[in-house]
N, C-alpha and C positions, 0 to 999 in steps of 0.2 A: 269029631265035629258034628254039631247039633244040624236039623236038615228042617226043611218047611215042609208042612203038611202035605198042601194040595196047589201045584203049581199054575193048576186051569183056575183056581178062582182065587177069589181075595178074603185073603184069611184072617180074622183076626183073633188075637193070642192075649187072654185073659189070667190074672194072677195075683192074689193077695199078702198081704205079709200084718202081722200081729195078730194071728186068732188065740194064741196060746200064753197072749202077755196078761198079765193082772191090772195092767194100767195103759191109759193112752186110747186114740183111736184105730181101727183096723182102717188100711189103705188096700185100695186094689186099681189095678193097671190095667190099661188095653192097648194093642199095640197091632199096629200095619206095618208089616216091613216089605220093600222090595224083592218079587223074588226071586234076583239074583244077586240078594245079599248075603253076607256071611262074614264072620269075623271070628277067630278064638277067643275073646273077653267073654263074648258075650253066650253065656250059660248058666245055667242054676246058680243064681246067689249067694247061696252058703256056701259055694267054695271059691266064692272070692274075700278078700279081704276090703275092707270100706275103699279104702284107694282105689283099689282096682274095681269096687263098685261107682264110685263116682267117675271115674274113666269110662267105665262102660255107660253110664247113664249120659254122657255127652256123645257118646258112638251113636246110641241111639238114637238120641233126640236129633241129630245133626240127620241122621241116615230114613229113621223112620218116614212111611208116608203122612201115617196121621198117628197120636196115639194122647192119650187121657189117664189122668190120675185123678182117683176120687176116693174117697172117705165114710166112714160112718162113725159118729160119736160113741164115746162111751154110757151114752145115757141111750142112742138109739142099739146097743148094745144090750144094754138088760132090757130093754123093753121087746126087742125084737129076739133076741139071744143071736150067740155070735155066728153061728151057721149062717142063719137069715140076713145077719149083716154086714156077713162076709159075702155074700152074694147079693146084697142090693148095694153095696158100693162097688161091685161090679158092671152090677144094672148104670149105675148113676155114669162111670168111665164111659161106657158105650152110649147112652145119652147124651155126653159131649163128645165123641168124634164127628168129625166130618165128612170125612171117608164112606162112601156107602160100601157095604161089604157082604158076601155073598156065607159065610160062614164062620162060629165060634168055635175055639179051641180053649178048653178051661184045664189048668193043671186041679188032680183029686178027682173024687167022686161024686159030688154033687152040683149041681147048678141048676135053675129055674128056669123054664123059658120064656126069651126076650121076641118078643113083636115077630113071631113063629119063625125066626131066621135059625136055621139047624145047627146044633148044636151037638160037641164031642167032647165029653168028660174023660180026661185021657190023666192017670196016675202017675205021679212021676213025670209028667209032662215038661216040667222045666229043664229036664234032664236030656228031653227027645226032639224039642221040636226050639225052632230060633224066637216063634213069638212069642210063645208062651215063657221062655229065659227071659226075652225082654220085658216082657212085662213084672216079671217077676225081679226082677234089677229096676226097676223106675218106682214100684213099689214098697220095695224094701229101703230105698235110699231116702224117696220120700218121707218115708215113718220115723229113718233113722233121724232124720234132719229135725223133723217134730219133735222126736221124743229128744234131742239134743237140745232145743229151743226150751221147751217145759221142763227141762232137767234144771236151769237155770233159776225159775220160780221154787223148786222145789227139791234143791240136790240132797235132801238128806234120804232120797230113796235112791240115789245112785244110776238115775237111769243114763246117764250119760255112757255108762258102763253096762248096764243090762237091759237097756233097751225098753224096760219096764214087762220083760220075762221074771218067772218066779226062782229067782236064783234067790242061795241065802240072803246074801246080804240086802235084797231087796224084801224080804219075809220079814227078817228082823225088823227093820224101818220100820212095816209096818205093825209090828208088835207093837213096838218101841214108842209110834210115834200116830199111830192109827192110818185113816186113809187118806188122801187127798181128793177134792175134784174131780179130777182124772182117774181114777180109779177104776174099775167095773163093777158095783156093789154086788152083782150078781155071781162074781167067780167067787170060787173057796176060802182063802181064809179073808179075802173081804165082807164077807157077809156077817163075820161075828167081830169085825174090827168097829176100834174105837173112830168117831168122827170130830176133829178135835173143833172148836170154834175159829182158832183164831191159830192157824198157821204161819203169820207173822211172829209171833212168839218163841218160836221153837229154834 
């Protein structure tokens, strides 16, 4: 069972999902939970399956005090690269809560500091701590949901299936078929792919 940081203050629980896809936006979450909540759904992402992600992304929102989901483009993406823009859609989540809150907990090792309120870069955090899973579950689900949605404009790269991660069949695509939109020109084999005109055609 996942446990809360710091019981004396209000903590809130930071977490991304798609830095490592070739396509799409990177989303990140921020999450206030009560603390004497607890639940078993609710833990690191990857080992649930979508159902029981989307079950837990209602646990939360129903249970949470406050919590924000935010984004950064895939063009704010090559401009800023994905470290920077995985941490200022960070920034952007905690910008919209409401919640005032006495301290951040970010799953991994890096984060900038927000408006000098203290901050803990804790590895494997989605694994250790409740907010940090939830955020990591309201993030993930949201991306999924996106990249489900533009899978539809553009299903010959199969993101409905990979999420717009660099699995083969999503490589081939874009051998096959160049990049889309949504892409990131700045990751690896987008950089030397074709850019077709007219997408409609294919």
């Amino acid at each position: 069972m996942l446990k809360h940081f710091d019981n004396t203050k209000i903590v809130v629980g930071c977490d991304e999902a798609g830095r490592g896809c070739l396509a799409g936006s990177v989303f990140a979450a921020a999450v206030i939970l009560p603390n004497d909540f607890s639940h078993p759904l609710i833990k690191d992402s990857k080992q649930l399956s979508f159902e029981q992600r989307m079950h837990a992304r209602d646990i939360i929102i129903y249970n949470a005090i406050d919590y924000a989901i935010a984004y950064c483009t895939p063009e704010e993406i090559d401009t800023l690269n994905i470290l920077n823009a995985s941490i200022l859609a960070m920034h952007k989540a905690l910008d919209t809560l409401k919640e005032k809150f006495d301290t951040i907990i970010v799953d991994g090792n890096r984060f900038k500091p927000y408006k000098k309120i203290p901050y803990h870069c804790i590895v494997k955090g989605d694994g250790l701590y409740l907010s940090i899973a939830a955020a990591s579950i309201l993030a993930k689900t949201e991306r999924d949901l996106y990249m489900l949605n533009i899978h539809k404009e553009f299903p010959h790269y199969h993101w409905n299936k990979n999420k717009g991660y660099p699995t083969k069949d999503h490589r081939l695509a874009i051998e096959k078929f160049g990049i889309s939109k949504y892409h990131r020109k700045s990751f690896g084999i987008c950089q030397n792919a074709i850019q077709p005109k007219l997408f409609d055609e294919l």
